[in-house]
BAKOL-681244 format. One line per field, with one value per residue: x, y, z of N, C-alpha, C in turn; chain; residue in three letters; residue number from 1. Coordinates in steps of 0.02 Angstrom, whole numbers. Layout:
% BAKOL-681244
n_X (X / ...);
n_Y (Y / ...);
n_Z (Z / ...);
ca_X (X / ...);
ca_Y (Y / ...);
ca_Z (Z / ...);
c_X (X / ...);
c_Y (Y / ...);
c_Z (Z / ...);
unit (A / ...);
code (ALA / ...);
pos (NUM / ...);
//
This chain:
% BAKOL-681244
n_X (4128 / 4263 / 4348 / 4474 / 4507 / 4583 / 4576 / 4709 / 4778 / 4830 / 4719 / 4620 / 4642 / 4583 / 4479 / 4461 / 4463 / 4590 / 4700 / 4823 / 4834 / 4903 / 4906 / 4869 / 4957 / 4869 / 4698 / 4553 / 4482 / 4402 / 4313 / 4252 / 4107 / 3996 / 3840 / 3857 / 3972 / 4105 / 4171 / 4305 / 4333 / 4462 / 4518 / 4569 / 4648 / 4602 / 4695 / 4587 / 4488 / 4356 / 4379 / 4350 / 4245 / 4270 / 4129 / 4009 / 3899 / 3752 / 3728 / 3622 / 3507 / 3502 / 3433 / 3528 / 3577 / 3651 / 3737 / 3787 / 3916 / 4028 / 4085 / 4069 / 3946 / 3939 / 3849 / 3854 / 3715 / 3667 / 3558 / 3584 / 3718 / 3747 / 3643 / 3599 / 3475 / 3457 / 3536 / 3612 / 3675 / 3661 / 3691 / 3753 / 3764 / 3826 / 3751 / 3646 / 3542 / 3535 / 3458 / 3507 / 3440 / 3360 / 3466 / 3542 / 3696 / 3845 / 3950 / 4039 / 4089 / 4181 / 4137 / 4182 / 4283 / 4377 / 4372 / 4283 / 4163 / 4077 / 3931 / 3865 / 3742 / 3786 / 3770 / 3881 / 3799 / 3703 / 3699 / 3834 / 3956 / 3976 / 4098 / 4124 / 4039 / 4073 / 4193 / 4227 / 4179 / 4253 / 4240 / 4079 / 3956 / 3980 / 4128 / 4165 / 4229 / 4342 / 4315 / 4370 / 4325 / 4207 / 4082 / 4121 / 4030 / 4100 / 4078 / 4089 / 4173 / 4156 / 4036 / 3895 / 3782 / 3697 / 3586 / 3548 / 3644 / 3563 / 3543 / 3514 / 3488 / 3519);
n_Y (-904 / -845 / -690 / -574 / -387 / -229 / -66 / 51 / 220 / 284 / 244 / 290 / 420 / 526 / 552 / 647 / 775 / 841 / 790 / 786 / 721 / 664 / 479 / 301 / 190 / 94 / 83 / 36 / -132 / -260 / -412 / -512 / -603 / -650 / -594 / -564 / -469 / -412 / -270 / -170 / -44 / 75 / 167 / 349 / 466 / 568 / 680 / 819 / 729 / 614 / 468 / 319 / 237 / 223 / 257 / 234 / 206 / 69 / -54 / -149 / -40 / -43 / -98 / -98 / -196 / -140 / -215 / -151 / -192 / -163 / -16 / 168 / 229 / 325 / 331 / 402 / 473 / 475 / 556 / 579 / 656 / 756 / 835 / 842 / 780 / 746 / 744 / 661 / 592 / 442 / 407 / 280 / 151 / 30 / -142 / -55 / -34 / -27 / 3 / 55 / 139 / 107 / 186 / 282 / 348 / 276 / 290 / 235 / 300 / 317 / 369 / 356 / 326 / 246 / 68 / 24 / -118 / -197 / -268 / -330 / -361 / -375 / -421 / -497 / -545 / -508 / -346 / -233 / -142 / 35 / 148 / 279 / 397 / 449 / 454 / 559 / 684 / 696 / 626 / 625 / 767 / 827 / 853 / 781 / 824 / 844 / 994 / 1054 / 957 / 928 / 866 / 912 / 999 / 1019 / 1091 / 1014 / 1087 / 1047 / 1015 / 1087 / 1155 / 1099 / 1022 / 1065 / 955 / 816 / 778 / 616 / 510 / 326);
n_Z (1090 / 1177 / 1176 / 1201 / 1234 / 1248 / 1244 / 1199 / 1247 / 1133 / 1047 / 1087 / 1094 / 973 / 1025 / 1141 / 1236 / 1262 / 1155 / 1191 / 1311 / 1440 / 1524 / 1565 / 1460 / 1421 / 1424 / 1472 / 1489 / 1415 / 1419 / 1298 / 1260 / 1166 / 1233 / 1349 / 1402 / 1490 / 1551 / 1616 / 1679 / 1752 / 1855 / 1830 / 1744 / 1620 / 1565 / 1594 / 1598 / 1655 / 1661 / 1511 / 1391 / 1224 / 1150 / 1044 / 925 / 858 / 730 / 635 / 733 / 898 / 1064 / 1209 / 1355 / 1510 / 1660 / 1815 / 1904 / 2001 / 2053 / 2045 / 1879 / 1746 / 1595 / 1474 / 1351 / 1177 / 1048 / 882 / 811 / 683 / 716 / 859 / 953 / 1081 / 1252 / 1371 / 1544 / 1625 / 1793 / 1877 / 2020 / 2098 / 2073 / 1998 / 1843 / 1684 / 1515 / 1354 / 1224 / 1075 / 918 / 985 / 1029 / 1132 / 1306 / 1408 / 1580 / 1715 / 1862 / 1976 / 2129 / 2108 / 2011 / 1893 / 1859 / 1723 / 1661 / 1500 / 1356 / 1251 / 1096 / 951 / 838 / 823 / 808 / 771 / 834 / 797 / 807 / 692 / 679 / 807 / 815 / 719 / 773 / 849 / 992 / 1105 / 1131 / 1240 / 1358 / 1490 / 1642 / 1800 / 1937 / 2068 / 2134 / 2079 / 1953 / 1797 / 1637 / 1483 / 1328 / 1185 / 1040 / 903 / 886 / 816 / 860 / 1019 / 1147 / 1318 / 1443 / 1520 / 1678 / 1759 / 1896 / 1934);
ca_X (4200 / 4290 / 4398 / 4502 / 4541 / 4637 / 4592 / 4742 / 4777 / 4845 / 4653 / 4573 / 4655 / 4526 / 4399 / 4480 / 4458 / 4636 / 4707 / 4888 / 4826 / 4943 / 4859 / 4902 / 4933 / 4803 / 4648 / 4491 / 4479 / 4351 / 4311 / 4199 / 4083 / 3928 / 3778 / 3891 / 4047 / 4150 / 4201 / 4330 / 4365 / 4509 / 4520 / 4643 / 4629 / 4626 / 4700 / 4540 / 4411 / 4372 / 4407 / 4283 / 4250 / 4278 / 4091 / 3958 / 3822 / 3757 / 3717 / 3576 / 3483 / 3482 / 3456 / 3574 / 3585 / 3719 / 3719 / 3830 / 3936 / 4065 / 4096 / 4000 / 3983 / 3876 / 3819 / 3842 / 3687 / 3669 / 3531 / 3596 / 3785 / 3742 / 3591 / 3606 / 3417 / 3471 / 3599 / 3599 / 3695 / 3642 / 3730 / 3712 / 3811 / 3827 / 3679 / 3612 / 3558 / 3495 / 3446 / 3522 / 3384 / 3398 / 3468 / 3561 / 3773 / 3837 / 3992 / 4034 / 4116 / 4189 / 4143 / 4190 / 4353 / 4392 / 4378 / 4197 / 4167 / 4006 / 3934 / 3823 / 3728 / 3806 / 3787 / 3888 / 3770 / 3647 / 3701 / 3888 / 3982 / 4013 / 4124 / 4140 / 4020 / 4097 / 4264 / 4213 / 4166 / 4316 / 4193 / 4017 / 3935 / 4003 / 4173 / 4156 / 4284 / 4321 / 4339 / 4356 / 4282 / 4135 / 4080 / 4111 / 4029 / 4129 / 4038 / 4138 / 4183 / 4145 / 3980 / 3870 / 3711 / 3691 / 3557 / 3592 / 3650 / 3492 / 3577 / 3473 / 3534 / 3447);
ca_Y (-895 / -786 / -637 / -523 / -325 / -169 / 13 / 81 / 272 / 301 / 237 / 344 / 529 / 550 / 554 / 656 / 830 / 871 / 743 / 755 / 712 / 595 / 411 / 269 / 143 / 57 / 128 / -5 / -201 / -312 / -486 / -514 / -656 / -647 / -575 / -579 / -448 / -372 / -219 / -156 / 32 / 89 / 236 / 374 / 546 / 566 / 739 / 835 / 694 / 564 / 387 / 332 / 193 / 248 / 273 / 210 / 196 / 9 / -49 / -124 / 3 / -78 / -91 / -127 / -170 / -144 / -188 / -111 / -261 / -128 / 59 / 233 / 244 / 355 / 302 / 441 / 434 / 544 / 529 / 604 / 676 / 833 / 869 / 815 / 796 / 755 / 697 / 628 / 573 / 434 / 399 / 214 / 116 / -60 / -167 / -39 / -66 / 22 / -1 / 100 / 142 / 109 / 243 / 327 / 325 / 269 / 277 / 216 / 352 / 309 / 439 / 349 / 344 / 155 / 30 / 17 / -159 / -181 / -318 / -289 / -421 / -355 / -521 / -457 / -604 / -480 / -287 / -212 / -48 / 88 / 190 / 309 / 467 / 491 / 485 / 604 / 737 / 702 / 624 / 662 / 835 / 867 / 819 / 774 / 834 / 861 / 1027 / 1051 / 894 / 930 / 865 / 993 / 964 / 1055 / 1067 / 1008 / 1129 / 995 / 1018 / 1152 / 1160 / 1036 / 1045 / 1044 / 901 / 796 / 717 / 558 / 463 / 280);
ca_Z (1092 / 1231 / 1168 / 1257 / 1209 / 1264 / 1215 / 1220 / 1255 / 1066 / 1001 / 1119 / 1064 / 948 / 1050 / 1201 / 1244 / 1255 / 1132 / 1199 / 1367 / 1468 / 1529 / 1573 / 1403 / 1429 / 1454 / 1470 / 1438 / 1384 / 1402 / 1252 / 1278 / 1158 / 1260 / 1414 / 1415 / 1545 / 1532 / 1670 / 1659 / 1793 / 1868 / 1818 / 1720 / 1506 / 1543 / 1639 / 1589 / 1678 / 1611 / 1483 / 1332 / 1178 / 1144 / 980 / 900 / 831 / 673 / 674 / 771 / 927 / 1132 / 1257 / 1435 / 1562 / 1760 / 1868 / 1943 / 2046 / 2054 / 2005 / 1821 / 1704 / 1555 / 1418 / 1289 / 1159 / 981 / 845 / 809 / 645 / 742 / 925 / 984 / 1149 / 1281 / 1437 / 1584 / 1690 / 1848 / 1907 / 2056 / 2100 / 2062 / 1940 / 1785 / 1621 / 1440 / 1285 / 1196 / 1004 / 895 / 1039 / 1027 / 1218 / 1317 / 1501 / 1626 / 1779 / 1896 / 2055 / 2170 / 2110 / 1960 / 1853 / 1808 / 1685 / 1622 / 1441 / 1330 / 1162 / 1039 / 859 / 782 / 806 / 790 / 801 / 836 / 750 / 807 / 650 / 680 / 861 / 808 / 673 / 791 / 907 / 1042 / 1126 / 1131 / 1295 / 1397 / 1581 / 1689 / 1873 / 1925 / 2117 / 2151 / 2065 / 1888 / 1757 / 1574 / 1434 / 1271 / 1106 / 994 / 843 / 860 / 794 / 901 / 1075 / 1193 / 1372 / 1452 / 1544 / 1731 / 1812 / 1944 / 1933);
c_X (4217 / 4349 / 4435 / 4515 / 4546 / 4619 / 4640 / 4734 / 4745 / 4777 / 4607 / 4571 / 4629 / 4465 / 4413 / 4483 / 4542 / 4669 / 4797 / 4898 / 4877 / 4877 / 4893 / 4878 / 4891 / 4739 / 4592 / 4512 / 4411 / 4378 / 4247 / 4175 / 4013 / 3853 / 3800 / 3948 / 4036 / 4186 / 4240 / 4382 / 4397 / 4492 / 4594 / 4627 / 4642 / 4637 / 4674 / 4484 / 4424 / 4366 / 4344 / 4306 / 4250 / 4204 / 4039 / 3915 / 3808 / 3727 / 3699 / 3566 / 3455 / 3485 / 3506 / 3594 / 3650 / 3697 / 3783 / 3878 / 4008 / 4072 / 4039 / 4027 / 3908 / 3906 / 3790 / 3794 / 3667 / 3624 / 3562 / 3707 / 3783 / 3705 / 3572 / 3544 / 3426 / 3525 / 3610 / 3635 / 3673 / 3686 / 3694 / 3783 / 3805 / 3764 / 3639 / 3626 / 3501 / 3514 / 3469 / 3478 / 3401 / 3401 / 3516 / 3656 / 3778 / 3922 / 3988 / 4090 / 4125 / 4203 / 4150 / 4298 / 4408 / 4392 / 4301 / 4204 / 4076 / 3991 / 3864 / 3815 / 3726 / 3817 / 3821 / 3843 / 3727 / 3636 / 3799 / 3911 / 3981 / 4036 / 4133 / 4108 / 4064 / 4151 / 4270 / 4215 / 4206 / 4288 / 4121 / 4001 / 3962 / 4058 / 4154 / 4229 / 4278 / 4359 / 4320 / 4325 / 4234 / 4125 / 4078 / 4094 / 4058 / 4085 / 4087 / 4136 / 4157 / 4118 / 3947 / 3832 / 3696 / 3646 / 3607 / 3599 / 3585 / 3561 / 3521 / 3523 / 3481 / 3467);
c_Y (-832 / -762 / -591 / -462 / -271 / -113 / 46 / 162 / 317 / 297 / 284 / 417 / 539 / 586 / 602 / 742 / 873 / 783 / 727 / 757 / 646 / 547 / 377 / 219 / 107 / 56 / 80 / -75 / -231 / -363 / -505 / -592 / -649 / -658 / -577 / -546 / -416 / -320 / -191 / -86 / 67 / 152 / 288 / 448 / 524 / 647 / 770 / 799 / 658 / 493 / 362 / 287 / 251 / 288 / 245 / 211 / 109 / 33 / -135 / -75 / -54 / -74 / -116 / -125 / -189 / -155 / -191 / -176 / -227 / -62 / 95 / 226 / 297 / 340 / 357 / 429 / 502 / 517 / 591 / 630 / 764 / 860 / 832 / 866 / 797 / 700 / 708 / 589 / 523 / 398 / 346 / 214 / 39 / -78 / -126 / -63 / -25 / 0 / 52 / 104 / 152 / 164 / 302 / 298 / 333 / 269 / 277 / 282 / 334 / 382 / 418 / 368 / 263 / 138 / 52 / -50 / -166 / -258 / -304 / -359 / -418 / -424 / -478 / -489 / -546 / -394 / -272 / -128 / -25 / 141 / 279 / 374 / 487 / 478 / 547 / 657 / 744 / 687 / 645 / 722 / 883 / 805 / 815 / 766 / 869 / 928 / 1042 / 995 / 868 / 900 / 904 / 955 / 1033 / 1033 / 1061 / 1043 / 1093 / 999 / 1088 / 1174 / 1085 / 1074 / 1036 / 968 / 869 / 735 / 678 / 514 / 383 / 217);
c_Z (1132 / 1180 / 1198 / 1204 / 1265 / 1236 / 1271 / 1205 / 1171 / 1031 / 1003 / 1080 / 1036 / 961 / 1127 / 1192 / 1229 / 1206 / 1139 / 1277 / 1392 / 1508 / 1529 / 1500 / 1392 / 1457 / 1491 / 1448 / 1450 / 1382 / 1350 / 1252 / 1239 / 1203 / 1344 / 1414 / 1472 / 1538 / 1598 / 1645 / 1750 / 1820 / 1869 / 1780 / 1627 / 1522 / 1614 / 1646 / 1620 / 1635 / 1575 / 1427 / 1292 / 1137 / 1071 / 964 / 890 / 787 / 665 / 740 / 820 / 1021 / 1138 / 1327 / 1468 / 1655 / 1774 / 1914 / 1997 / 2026 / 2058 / 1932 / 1798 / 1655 / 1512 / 1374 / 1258 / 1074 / 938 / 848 / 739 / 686 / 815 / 959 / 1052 / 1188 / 1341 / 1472 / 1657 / 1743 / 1887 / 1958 / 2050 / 2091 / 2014 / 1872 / 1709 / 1549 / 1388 / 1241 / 1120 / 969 / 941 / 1032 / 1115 / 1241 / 1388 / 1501 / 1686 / 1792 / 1967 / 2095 / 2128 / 2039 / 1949 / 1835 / 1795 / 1656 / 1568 / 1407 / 1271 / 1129 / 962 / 799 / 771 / 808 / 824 / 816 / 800 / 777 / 757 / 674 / 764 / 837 / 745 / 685 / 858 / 965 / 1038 / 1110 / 1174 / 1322 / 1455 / 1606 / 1769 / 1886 / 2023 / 2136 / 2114 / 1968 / 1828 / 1677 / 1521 / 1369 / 1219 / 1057 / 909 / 820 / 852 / 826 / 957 / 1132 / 1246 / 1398 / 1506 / 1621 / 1756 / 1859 / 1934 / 1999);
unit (A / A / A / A / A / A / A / A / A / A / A / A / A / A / A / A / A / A / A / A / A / A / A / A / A / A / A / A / A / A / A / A / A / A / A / A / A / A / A / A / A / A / A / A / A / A / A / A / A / A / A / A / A / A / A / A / A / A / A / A / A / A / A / A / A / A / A / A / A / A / A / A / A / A / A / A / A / A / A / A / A / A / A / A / A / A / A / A / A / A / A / A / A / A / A / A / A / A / A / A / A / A / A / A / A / A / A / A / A / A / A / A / A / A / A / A / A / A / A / A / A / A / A / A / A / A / A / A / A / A / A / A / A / A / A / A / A / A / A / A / A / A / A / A / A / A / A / A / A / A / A / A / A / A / A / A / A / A / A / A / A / A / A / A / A / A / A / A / A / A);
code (UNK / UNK / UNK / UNK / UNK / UNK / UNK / UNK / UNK / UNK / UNK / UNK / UNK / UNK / UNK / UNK / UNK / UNK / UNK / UNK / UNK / UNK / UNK / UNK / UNK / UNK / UNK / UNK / UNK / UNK / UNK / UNK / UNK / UNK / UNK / UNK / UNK / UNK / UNK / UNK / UNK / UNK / UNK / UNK / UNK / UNK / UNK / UNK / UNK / UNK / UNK / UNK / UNK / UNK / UNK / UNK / UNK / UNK / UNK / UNK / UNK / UNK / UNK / UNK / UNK / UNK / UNK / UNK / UNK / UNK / UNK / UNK / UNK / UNK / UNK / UNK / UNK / UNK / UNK / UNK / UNK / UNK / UNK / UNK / UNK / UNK / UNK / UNK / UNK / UNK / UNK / UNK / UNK / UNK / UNK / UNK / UNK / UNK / UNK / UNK / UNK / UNK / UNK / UNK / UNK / UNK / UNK / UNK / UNK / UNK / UNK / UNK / UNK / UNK / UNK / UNK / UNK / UNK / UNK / UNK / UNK / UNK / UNK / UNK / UNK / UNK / UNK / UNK / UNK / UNK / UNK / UNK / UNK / UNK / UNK / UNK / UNK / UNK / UNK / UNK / UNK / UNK / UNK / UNK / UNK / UNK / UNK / UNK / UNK / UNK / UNK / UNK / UNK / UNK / UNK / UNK / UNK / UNK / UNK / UNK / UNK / UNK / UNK / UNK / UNK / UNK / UNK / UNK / UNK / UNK);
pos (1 / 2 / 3 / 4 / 5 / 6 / 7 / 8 / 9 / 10 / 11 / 12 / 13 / 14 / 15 / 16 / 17 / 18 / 19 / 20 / 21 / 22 / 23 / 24 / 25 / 26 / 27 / 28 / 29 / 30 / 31 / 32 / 33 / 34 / 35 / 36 / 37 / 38 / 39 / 40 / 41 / 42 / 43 / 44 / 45 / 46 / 47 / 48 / 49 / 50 / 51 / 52 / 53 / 54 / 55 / 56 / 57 / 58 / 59 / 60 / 61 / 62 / 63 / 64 / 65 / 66 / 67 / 68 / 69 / 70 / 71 / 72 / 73 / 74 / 75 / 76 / 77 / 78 / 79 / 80 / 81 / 82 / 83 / 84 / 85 / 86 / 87 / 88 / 89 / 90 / 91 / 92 / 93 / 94 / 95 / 96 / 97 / 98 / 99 / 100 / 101 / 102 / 103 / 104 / 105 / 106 / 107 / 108 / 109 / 110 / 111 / 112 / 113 / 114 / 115 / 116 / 117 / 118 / 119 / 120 / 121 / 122 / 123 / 124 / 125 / 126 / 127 / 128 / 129 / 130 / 131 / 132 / 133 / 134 / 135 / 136 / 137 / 138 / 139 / 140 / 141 / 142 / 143 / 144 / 145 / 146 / 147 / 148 / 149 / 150 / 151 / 152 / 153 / 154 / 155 / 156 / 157 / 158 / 159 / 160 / 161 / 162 / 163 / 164 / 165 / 166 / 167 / 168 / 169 / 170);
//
């Protein structure tokens, strides 16, 4: 069964560095297709961050792959949230494609000029979101924002102790 959804702005502020950042209402949509979604993240500002899913963990502890079907995106991953072992930025383009390694909370980032569309082989038969610990800690470990051009990572006040951030390009 095909589904459609909308994270709008209002869902987001939780999770947003400046949480009375202007945006456009409608941040991200999804075409949910068990083991087959679409994810199509715009391009536009949350403030100083750049545009970005909401972010999760699963439940089951479980992979997940994404390929790259237009834009630049990175691919926030981060284990832990009290005690954040580590967290990592990888930076794919078109045709790339990478695994979420289980145990790890994840969020897409368009870091290009353009749209991101993604496609991911999330089944709910067989592990779902959870949102709850990152909206807990108001987001990731670190914000990504552009600062002169350049990628700037802000660390979240939320947390208590965060290594540094780990960049790959793949």
């Amino acid at each position: 069964m095909t589904k459609f959804s909308i994270r709008k702005i209002d869902e987001m502020r939780e999770v947003l560095m400046d949480s009375t950042a202007s945006a456009p209402e409608q941040l991200y949509f999804v075409i949910h297709q068990p083991g087959k979604n679409v994810t199509i993240l715009p391009h536009y500002r949350l403030g100083r961050e750049y545009p970005k899913t909401y972010g999760h963990f699963h439940k089951p502890e479980a992979e997940e792959r994404y390929r790259i079907l237009m834009g630049e995106v990175g691919i926030l991953i981060q284990k832990g949230v009290d005690h954040v072992e580590e967290i990592r930025l990888i930076k794919l383009k078109k045709g790339g494609q990478f695994t979420v390694p289980k145990g790890y909370a994840h969020s897409l980032i368009n870091l290009g000029r353009g749209p991101v569309v993604t496609l991911d082989d999330h089944d709910p038969e067989k592990f779902e979101n959870d949102y709850h610990l990152i909206k807990g800690k108001h987001g990731f470990a670190y914000y990504l924002t552009e600062e002169k051009g350049k990628l700037k990572t802000i660390p979240n006040p939320n947390y208590v102790r965060v290594p540094s951030l780990i960049k790959e390009e793949v």
